[in-house]
matplotlib code that plots the C-alpha trace (Angstrom):
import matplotlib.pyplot as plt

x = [-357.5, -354.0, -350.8, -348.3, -344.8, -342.4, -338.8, -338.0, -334.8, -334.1, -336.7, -339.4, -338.6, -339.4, -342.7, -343.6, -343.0, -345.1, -347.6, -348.1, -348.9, -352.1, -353.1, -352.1, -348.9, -347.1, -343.8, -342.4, -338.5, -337.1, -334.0, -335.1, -332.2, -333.3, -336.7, -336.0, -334.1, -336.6, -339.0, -336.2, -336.2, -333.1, -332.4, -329.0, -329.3, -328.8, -332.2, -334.3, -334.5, -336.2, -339.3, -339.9, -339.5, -341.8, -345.1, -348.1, -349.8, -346.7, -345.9, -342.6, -342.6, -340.6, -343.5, -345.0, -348.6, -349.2, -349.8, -352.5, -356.1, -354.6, -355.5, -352.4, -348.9, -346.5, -343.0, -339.7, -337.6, -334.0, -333.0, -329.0, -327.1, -325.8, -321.8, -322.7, -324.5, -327.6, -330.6, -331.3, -335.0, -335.0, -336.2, -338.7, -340.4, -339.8, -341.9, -344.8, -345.1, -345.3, -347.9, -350.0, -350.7, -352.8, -354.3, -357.8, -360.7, -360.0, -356.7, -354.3, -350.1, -347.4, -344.2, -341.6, -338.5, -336.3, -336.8, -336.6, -339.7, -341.9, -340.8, -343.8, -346.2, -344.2, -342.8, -344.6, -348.4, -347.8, -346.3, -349.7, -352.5, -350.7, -350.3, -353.6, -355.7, -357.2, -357.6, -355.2, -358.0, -361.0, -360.0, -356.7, -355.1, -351.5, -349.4, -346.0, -344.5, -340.7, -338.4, -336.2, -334.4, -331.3, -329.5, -327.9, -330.0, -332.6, -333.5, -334.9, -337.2, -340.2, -342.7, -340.6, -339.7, -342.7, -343.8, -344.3, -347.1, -348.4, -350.9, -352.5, -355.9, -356.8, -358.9, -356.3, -354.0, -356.1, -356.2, -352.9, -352.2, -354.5, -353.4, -349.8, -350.8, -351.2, -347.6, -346.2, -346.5, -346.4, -347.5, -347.2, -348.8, -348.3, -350.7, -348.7, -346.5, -344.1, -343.5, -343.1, -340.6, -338.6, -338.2, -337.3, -334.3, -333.5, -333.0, -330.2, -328.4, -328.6, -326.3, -324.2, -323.4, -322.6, -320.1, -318.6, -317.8, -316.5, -314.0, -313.1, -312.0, -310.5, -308.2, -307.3, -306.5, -304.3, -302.5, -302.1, -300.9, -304.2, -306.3, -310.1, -311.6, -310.6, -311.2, -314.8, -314.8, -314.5, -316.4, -320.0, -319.5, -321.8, -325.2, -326.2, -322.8, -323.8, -322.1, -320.5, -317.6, -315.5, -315.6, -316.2, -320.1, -321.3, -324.3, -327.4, -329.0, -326.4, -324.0, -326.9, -329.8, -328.3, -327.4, -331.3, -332.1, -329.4, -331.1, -333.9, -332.7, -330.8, -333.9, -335.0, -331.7, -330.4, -327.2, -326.8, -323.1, -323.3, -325.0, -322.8, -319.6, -320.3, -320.3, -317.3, -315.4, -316.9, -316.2, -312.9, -312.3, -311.2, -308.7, -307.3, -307.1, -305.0, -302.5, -302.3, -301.5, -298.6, -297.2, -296.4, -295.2, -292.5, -292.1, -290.5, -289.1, -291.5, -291.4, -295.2, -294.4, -293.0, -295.9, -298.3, -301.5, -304.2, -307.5, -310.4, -313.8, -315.3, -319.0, -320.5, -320.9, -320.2, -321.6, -323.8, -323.7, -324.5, -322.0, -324.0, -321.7, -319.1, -316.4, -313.5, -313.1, -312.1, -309.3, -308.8, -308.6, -305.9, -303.8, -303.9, -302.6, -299.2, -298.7, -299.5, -300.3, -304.0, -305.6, -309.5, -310.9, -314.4, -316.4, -320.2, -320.3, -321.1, -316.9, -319.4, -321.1, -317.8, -316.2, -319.0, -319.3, -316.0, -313.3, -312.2, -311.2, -312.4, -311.4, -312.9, -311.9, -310.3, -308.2, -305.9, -304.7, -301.0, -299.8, -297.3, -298.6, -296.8, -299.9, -303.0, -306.3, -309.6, -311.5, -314.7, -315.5, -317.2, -317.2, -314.4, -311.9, -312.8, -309.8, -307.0, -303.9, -301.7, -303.6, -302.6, -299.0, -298.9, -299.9, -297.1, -293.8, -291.6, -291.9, -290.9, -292.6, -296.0, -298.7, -302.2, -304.6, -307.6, -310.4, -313.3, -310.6, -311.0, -308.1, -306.5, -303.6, -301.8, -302.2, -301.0, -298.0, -297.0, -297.0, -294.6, -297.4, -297.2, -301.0, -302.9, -306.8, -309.7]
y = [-44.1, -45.7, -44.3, -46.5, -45.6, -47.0, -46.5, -46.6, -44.7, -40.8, -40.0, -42.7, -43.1, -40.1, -39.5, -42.7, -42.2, -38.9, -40.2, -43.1, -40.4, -39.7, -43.2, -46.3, -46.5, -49.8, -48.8, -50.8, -51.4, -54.0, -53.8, -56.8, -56.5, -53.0, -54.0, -56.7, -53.9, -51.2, -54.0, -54.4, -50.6, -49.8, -47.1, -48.0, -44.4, -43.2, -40.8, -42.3, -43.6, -46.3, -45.9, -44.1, -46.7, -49.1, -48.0, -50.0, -47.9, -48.5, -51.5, -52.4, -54.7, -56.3, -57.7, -55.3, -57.2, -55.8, -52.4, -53.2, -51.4, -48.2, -44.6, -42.6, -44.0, -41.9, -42.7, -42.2, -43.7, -42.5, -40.9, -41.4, -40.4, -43.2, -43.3, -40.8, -38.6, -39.1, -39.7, -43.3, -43.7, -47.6, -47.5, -44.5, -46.4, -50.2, -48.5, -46.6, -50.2, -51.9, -49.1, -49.4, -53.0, -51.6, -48.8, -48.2, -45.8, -43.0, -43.7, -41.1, -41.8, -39.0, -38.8, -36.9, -38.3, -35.3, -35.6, -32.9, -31.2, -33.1, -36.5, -37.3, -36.3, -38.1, -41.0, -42.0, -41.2, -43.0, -46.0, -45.5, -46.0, -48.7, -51.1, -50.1, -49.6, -46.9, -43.2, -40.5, -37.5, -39.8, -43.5, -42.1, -38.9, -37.6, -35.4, -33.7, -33.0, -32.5, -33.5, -31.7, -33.9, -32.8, -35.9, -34.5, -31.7, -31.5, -27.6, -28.1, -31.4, -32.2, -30.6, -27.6, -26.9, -25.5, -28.2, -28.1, -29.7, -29.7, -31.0, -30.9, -31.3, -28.6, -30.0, -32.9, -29.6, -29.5, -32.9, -33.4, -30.3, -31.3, -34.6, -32.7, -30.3, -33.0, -33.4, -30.4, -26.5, -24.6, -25.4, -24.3, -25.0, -24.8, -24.4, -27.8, -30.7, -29.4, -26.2, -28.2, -30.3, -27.4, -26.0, -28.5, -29.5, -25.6, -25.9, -27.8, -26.4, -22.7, -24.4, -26.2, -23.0, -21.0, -23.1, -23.9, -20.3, -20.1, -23.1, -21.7, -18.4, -20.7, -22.2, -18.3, -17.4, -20.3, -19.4, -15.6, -17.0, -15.1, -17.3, -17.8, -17.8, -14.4, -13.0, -14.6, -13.4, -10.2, -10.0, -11.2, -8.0, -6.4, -6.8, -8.6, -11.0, -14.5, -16.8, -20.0, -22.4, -23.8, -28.0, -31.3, -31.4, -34.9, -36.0, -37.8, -34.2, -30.8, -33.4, -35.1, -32.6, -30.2, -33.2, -33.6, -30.3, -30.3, -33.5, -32.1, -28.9, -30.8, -32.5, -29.3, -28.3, -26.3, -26.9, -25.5, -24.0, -22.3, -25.2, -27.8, -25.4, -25.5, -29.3, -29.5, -27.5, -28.9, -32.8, -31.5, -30.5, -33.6, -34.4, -30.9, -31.6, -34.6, -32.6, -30.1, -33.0, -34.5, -31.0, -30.8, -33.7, -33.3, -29.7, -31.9, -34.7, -37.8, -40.1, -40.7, -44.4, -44.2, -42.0, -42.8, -40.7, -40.8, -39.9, -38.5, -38.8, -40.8, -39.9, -37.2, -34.7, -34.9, -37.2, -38.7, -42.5, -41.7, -41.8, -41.7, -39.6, -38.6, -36.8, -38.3, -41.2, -38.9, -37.8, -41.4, -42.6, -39.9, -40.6, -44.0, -43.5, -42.4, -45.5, -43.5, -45.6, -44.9, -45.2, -44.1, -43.8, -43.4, -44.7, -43.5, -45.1, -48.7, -50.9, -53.7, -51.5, -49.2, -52.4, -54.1, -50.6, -48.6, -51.7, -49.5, -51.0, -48.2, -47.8, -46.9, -43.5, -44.3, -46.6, -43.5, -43.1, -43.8, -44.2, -42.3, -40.6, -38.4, -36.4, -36.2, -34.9, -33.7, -34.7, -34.8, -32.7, -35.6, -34.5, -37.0, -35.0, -31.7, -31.8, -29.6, -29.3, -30.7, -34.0, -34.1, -33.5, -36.9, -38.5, -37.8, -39.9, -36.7, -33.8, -31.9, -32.6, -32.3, -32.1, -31.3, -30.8, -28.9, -29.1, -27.4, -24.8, -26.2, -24.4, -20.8, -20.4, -18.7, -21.8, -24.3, -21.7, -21.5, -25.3, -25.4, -27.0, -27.5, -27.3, -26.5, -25.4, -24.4]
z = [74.6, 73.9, 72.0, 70.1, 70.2, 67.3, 68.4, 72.0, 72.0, 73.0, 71.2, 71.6, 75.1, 77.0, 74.7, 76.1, 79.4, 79.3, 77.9, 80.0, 83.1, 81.2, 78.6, 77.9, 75.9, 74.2, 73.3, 70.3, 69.5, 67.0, 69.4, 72.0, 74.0, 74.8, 75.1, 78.1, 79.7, 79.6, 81.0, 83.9, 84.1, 82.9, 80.2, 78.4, 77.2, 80.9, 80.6, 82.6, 85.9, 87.3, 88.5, 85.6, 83.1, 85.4, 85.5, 84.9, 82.1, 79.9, 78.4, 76.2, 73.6, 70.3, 68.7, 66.1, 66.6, 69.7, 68.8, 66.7, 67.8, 69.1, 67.6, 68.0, 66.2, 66.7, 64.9, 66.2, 64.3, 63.2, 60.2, 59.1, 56.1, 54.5, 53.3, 50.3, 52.9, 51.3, 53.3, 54.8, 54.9, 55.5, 58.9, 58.3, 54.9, 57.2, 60.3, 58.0, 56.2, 59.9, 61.2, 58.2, 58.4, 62.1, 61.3, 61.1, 60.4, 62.5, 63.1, 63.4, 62.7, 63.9, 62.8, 65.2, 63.2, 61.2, 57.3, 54.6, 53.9, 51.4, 52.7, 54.6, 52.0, 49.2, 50.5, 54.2, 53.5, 50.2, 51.9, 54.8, 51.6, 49.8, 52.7, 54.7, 51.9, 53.0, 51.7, 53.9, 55.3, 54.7, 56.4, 58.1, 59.0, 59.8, 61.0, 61.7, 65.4, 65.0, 68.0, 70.2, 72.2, 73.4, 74.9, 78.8, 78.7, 81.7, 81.4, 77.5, 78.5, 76.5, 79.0, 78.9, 75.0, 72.5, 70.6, 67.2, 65.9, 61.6, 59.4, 56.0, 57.5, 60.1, 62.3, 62.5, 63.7, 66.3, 67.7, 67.8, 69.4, 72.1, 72.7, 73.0, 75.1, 77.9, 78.4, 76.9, 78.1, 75.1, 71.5, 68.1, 65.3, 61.6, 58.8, 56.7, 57.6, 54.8, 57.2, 60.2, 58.5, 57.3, 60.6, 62.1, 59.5, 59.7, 63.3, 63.2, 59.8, 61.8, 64.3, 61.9, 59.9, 62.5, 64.6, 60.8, 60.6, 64.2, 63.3, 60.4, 62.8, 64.7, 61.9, 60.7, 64.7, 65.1, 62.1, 63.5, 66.4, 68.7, 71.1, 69.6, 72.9, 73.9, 70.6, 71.4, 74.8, 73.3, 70.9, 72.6, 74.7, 71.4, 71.8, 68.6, 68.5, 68.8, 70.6, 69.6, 70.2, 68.0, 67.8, 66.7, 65.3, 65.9, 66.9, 65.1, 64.4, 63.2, 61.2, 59.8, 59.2, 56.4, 54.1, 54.2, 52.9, 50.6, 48.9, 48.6, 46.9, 44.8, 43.3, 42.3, 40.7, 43.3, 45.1, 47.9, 48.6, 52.1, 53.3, 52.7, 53.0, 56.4, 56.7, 54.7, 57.2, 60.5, 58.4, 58.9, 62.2, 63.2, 60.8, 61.6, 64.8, 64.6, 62.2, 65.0, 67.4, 65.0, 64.3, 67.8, 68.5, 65.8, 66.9, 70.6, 68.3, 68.8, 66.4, 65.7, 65.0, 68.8, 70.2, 73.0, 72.9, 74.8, 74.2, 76.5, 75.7, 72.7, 73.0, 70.8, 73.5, 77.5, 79.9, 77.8, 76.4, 72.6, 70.1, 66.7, 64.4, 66.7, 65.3, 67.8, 65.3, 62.2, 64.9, 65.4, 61.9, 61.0, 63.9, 63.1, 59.6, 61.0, 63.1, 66.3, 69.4, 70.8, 74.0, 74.3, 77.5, 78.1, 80.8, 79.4, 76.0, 75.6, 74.8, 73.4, 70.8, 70.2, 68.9, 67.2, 65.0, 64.8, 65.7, 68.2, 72.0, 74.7, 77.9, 81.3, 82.1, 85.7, 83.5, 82.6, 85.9, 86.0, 82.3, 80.5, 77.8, 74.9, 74.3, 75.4, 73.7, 76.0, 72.9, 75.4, 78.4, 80.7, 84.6, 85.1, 82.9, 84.4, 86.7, 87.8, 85.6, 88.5, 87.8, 84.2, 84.9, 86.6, 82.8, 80.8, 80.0, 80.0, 82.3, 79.7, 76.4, 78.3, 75.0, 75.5, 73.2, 74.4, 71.8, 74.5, 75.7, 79.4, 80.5, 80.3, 78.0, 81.1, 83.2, 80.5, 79.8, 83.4, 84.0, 80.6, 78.1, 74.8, 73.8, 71.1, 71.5, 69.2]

ax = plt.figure().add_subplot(projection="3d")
ax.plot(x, y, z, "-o")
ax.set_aspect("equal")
plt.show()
């Protein structure tokens, strides 16, 4: 038996790796410079190692005829928001149209990429009949496993995390969940693909909610002058608190999931206000930030049009390469509005594909060493920021208009009082 893989990226990639300890996999990418360095073993993503990548019962290619005459397509492919936040299906409907020119009698296609529920029964299986010509349950068959990749996070792997798997057809269920059950631990299944595709979107807007209404603490807090982390700190000593931090939400998955469910709600006339309250305020966060940032440096008398800032971390969470959706660049395109002079550093994202998609020039984070800084903001806690406050003394143009803004509350208000800070954290 062999599996096809469309999308070789955090999502795509690891499946295939998995997979390949137990069939033959081809793992398809329309990205051929990423192909030839998978086939070299390297992971640009920073994932995967080596002699993980390179094993002979996985192949990598960017030529979609090759993963014709397999049974199992399994689609991986991303799902954006476009400028309008509205869902962008083109690679989702360009893939289904790809895999349906293969498949065959028997064949069975997967879709593991985050939609709103209704989308694969309305739009993909749609696509599937047209272009194969063949009948879904009778020629062809489908089904629903939700990812839950966490980029960075090695305790919540794919053979560790429950797998959700969901079809229309329940003996389909059951296949799937088998094949599954080969490189995953624990499985569960659900009676539709429409429930499967709601929990998975749910996932996500659970998150988002609740670390909108933690910033939105945070904004009140600052305003009353009372640090949100001890009031959180606090708080989580009751058994049913929850806890959160406040923050930028970035990322291909919190920002972008809720707009999908919100689309879908809106076709049938309801709009949702929670929902999309939340985004509104986490949207924000960044553009608060950077007021935060230019109120303090007016509060020491820097001209913005004269200030140097420096800023750590571009990536959408630490230590990690990805920056779909990072929030850093609303922070960024505020700043820049007041003629403030910028610095990024960051040493785990890709400079090349920075500039080619934001205009932005990045730099390596050892670069920071010995500049003289008006401010500096620990937008991103990578391992090479986690440092002692001594270090970030050495930064700054003046001794005594030191101004650091801690977004992931790295240090304790006493310290950054003590070593005469002016800060501002979430």
């Amino acid at each position: 038996m062999s599996i096809a893989i469309i999308g070789s990226g955090y999502v795509g990639l690891p499946l295939a790796i998995e997979f390949s300890k137990k069939f033959k996999v081809i793992s398809y990418d329309i990205n051929k410079k990423r192909i030839e360095r998978l086939k070299k073993g390297f992971d640009d993503n920073k994932q995967h190692f080596k002699k993980e990548i390179l094993n002979k019962h996985l192949d990598f290619t960017n030529q979609i005829n090759e993963i014709a005459k397999q049974k199992y397509f399994i689609i991986t492919v991303p799902t954006p928001i476009n400028q309008q936040n509205q869902p962008d299906l083109s690679f989702l409907k360009k893939s289904t149209i790809a895999v349906a020119k293969f498949i065959s009698k028997g064949s069975i296609v997967i879709y593991e990429s985050t939609t709103y529920p209704g989308c694969t029964d309305e739009i993909c299986i749609p696509l599937l009949e047209k272009y194969s010509k063949l009948l879904n349950n009778k020629d062809f068959f489908v089904a629903y496993s939700p990812e839950r990749v966490n980029p960075g996070d090695k305790t919540h792997t794919l053979q560790t995390i429950t797998k959700v798997v969901g079809s229309n057809n329940p003996k389909i269920t059951t296949i799937v969940k088998k094949l599954y059950q080969t490189i995953c631990k624990k499985i569960y299944t659900t009676s539709s693909i429409k429930i499967a595709e709601s929990a998975k979107v749910i996932e996500n807007i659970q998150r988002d909610v609740n670390i909108a209404l933690i910033n939105e603490l945070s904004v009140i807090f600052n305003k009353l002058k009372i640090p949100t982390n001890e009031v959180l700190k606090a708080a989580s000593t009751k058994w049913n608190f929850h806890y959160y931090k406040p923050g930028l939400v970035g990322g291909h998955c919190i920002g972008v999931d809720p707009y999908y469910l919100a689309f879908k709600a809106q076709q049938k006339n309801y709009f949702p206000q929670l929902i999309l309250s939340g985004r509104h305020i986490n949207e924000n966060m960044g553009k608060y930030i950077a007021t935060q940032t230019l109120q303090l440096l007016s509060k020491k008398k820097i001209p913005n049009n004269k200030a140097k800032i420096a800023i750590l971390g571009f990536s959408f969470k630490e230590n990690i390469p990805d920056f779909r959706n990072t929030k850093v660049i609303h922070i960024i395109h505020e700043l820049k509005k007041w003629n403030v002079k910028l610095e990024i550093f960051d040493s785990h994202v890709s400079k090349e594909e920075v500039k080619e998609k934001h205009g932005i020039s990045i730099s390596k984070s050892q670069d920071i060493n010995k500049k003289n800084f008006d401010a500096i903001i620990l937008a991103v806690s990578h391992k090479e920021f986690i440092k002692k406050l001594s270090y970030y003394d050495t930064l700054f143009k003046n001794k005594n208009k030191k101004i650091l803004i801690d977004i992931k509350n790295n240090f304790l208000e006493k310290d950054l009082i003590k070593k005469n800070y002016n800060f501002f954290q979430l």
